[in-house]
Residue frames relative to the residue before (quaternion, step in Angstrom):
aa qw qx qy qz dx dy dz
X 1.0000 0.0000 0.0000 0.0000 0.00 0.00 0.00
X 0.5723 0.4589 -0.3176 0.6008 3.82 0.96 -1.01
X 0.7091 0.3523 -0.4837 0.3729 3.87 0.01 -0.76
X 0.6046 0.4063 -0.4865 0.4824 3.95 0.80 -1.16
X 0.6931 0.4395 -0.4871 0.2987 3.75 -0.52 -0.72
X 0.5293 0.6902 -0.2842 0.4035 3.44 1.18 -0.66
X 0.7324 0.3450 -0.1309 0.5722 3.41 0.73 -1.61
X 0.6066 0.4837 -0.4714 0.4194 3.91 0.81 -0.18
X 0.6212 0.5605 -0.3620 0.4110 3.35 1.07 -1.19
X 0.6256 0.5568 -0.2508 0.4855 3.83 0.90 -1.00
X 0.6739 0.2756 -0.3931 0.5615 3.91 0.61 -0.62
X 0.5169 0.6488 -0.4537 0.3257 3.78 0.94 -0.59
X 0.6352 0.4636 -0.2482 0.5656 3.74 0.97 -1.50
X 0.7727 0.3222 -0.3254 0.4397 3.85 -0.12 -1.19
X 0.6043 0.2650 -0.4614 0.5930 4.32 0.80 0.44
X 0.5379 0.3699 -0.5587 0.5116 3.73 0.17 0.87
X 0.7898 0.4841 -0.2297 0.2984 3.16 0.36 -0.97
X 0.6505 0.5243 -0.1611 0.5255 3.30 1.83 -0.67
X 0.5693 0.5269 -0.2806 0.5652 3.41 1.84 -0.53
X 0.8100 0.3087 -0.3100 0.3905 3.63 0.95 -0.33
X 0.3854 0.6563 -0.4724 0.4444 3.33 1.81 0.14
X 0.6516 0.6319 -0.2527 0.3350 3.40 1.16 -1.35
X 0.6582 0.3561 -0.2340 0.6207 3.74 1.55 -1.16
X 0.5294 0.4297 -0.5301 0.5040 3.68 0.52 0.12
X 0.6920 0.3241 -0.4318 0.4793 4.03 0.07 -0.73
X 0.8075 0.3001 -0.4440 0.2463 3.56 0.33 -0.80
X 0.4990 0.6660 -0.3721 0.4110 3.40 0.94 -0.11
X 0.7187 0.3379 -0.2993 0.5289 3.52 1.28 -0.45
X 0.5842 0.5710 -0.3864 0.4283 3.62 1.23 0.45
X 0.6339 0.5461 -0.2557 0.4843 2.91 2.01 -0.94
X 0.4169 0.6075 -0.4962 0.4593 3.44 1.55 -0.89
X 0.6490 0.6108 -0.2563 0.3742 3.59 0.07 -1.47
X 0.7537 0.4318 -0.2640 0.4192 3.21 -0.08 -1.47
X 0.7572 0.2444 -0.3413 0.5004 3.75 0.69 -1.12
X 0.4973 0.5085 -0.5471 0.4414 3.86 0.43 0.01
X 0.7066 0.3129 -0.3675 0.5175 3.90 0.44 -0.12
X 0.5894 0.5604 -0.4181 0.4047 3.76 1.00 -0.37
X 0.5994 0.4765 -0.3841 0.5159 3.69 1.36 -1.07
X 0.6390 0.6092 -0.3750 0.2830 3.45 0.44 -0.81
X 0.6262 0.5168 -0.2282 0.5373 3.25 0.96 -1.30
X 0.7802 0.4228 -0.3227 0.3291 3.67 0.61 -0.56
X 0.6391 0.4242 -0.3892 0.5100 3.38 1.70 -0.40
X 0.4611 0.4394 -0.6143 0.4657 3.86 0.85 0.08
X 0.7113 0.3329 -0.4489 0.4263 4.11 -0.16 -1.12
X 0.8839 0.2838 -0.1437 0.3427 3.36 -0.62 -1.13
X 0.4351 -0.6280 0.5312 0.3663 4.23 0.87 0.04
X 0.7478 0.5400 -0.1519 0.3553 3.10 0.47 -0.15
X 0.1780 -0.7493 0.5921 0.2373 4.26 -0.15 0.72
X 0.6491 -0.5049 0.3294 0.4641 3.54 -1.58 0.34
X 0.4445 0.7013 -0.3879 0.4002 3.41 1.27 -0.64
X 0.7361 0.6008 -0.1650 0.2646 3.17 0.52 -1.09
X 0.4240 0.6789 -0.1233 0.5866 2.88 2.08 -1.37
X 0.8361 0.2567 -0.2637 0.4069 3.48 -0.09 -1.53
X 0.6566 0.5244 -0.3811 0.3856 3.63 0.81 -0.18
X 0.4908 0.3824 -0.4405 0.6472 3.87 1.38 0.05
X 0.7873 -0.4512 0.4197 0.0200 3.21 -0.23 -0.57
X 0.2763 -0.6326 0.5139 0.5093 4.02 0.34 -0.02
X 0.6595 0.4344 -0.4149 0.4520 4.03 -0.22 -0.80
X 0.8064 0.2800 -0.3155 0.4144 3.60 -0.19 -0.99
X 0.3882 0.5565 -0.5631 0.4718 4.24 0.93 0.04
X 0.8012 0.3853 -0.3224 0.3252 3.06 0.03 -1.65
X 0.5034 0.6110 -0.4689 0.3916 3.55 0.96 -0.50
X 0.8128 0.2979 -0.2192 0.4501 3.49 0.65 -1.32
X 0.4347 0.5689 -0.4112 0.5642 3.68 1.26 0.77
X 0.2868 0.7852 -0.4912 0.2447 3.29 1.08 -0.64
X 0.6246 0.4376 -0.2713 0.5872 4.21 0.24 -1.40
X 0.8162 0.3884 -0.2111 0.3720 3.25 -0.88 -1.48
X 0.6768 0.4163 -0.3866 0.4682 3.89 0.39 -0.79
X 0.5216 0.5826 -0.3233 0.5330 3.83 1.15 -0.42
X 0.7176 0.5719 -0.1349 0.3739 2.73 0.27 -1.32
X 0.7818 -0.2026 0.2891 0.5139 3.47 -0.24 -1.12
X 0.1722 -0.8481 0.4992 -0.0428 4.44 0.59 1.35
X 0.6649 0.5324 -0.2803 0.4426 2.92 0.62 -1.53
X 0.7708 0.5367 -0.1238 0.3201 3.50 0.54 -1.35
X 0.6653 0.3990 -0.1653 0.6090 3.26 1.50 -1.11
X 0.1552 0.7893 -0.2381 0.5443 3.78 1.58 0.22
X 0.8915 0.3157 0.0173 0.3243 2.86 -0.03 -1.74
X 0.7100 0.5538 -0.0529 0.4316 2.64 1.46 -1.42
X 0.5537 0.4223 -0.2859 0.6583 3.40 1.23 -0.94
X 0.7259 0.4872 -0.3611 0.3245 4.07 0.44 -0.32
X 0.4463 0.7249 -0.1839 0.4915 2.88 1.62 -0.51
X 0.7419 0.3304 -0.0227 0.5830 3.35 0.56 -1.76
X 0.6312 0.3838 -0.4435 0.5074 3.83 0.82 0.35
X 0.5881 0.4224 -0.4680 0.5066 3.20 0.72 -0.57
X 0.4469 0.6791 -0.4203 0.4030 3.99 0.66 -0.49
X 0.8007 0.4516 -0.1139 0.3768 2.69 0.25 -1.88
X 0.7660 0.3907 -0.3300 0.3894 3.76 0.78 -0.89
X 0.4115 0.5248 -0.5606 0.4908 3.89 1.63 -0.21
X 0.5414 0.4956 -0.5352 0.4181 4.40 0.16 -0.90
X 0.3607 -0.4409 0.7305 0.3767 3.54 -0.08 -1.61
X 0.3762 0.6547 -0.5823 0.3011 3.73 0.93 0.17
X 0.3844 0.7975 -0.4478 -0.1254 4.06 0.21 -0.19
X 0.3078 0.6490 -0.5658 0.4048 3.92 1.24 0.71
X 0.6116 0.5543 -0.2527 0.5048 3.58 1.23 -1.78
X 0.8832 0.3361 -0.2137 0.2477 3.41 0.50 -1.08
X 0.4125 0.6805 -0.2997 0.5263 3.14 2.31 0.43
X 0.7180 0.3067 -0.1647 0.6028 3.45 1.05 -0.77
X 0.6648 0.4059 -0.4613 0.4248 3.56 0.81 0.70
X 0.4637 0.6666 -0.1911 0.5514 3.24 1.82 -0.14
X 0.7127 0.3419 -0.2951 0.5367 3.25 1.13 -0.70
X 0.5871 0.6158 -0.3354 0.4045 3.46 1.06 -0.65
X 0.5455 0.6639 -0.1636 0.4847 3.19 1.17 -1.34
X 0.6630 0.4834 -0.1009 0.5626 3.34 0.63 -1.09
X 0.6859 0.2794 -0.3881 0.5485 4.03 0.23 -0.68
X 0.7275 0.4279 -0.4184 0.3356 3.52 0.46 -1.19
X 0.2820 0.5445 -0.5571 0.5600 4.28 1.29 -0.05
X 0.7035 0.6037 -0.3325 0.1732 3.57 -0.71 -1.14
X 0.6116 0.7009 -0.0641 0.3612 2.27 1.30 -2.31
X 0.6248 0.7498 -0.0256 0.2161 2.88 1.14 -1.83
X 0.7984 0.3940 0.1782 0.4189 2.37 1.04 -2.18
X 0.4731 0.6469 -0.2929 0.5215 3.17 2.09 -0.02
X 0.7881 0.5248 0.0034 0.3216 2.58 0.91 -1.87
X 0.7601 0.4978 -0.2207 0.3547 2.80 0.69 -1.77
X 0.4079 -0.6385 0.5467 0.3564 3.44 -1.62 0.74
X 0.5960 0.6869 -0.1418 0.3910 3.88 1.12 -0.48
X 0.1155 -0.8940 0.3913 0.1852 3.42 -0.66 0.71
X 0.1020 0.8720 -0.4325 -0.2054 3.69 0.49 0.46
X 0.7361 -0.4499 0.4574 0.2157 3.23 -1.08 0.64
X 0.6796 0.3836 -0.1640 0.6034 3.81 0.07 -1.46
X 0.8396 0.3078 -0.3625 0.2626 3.79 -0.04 -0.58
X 0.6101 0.5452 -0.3854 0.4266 3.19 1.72 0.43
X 0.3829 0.6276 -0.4212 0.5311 3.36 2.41 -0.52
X 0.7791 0.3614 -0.2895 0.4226 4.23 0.39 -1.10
X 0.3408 0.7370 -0.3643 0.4561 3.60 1.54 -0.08
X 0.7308 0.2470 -0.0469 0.6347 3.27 0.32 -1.47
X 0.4279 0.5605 -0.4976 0.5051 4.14 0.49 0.23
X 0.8424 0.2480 -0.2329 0.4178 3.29 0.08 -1.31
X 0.5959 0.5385 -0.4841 0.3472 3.73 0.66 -0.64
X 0.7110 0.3761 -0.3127 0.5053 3.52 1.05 -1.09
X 0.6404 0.4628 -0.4955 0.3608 3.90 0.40 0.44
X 0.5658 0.6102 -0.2561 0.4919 3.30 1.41 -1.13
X 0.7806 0.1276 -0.3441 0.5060 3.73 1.10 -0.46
X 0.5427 0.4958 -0.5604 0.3815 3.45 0.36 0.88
X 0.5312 0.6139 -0.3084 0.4958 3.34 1.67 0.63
X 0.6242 -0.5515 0.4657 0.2989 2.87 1.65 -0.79
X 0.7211 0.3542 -0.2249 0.5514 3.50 1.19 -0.49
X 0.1528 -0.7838 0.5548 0.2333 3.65 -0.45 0.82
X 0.2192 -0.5961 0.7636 0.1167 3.97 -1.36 -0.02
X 0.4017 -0.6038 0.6884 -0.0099 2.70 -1.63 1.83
X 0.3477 -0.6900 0.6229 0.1225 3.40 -1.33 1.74
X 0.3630 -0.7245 0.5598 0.1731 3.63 -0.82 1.04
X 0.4424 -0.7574 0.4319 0.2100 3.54 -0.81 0.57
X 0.6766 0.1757 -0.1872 0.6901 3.78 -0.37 0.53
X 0.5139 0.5134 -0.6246 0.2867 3.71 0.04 0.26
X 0.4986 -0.6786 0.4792 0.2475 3.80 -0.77 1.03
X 0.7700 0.3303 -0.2614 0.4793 3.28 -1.10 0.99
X 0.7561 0.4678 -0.2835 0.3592 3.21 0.82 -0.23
X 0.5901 -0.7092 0.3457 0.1711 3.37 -1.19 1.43
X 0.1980 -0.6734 0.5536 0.4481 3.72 -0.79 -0.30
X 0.8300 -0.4516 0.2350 0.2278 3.29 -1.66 0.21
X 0.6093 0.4304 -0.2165 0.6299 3.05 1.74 -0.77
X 0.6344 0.6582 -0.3344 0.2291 3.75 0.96 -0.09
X 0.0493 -0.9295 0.2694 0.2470 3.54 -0.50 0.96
X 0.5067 0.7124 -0.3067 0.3764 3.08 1.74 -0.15
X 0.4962 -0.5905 0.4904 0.4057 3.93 -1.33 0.07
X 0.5313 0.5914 -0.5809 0.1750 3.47 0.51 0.23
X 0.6830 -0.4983 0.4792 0.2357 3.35 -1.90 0.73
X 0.3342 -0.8198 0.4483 0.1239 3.56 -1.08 0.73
């Protein structure tokens, strides 16, 4: 009985010990990953997320202004991408204001677009429910396509 309790205790320590080796590598891939995600954003946009949160959500979007025209759906992604980055760091100011971006450029999307895509209403409803577990609520535009009401639970299109 003392040896089994023994050997449980021992696989008990070496799957702690293997679960935090595991958040120590990913965290240092994620470190990585968003240190190449900022990068990429000050070569596209002149500009570091830092930069962003210190104008502001309104004045980004101003200087998004092209690109969110341009290609939403994509830049979307990209700012979602790099929050989700950002919250494995512990970055989560970076990953609030990349969330919000992320979000308008959805919107964008959804004005605009002639297309419906599925996933960008699954990351749609991602960010509203991270953004308020942040604390930050997002107004639901009316007549924008694709969008759900509040009490809805299904994926269907409106």
């Amino acid at each position: 009985m003392i040896q089994r309790d023994y050997i449980l205790r021992m696989i008990e320590e070496i799957g702690k010990f293997l679960s935090h080796l595991l958040r120590l590598r990913k965290k240092d891939l994620s470190q990585k990953g968003f240190q190449e995600f900022e990068a990429f954003i000050k070569v596209q946009f002149r500009q570091s997320v830092a930069d962003f949160m210190a104008k502001g959500l309104e004045a980004s979007l101003s200087d998004l202004k092209e690109p969110l025209l341009a290609y939403p759906d994509e830049l979307g992604q990209l700012f979602y991408s790099g929050a989700g980055l950002a919250l494995e760091t512990e970055e989560r100011a970076k990953a609030s204001m990349l969330l919000q971006l992320a979000w308008e450029a959805y919107r964008e999307a959804e004005r605009n677009s002639k297309t419906y895509r599925f996933e960008r209403i699954v990351e749609m409803n991602a960010i509203r429910d991270q953004l308020g577990l942040m604390g930050i609520g997002i107004e639901r535009e009316s007549g924008v396509k694709g969008k759900r009401s509040p009490s809805a639970s299904s994926g269907t299109k409106r």
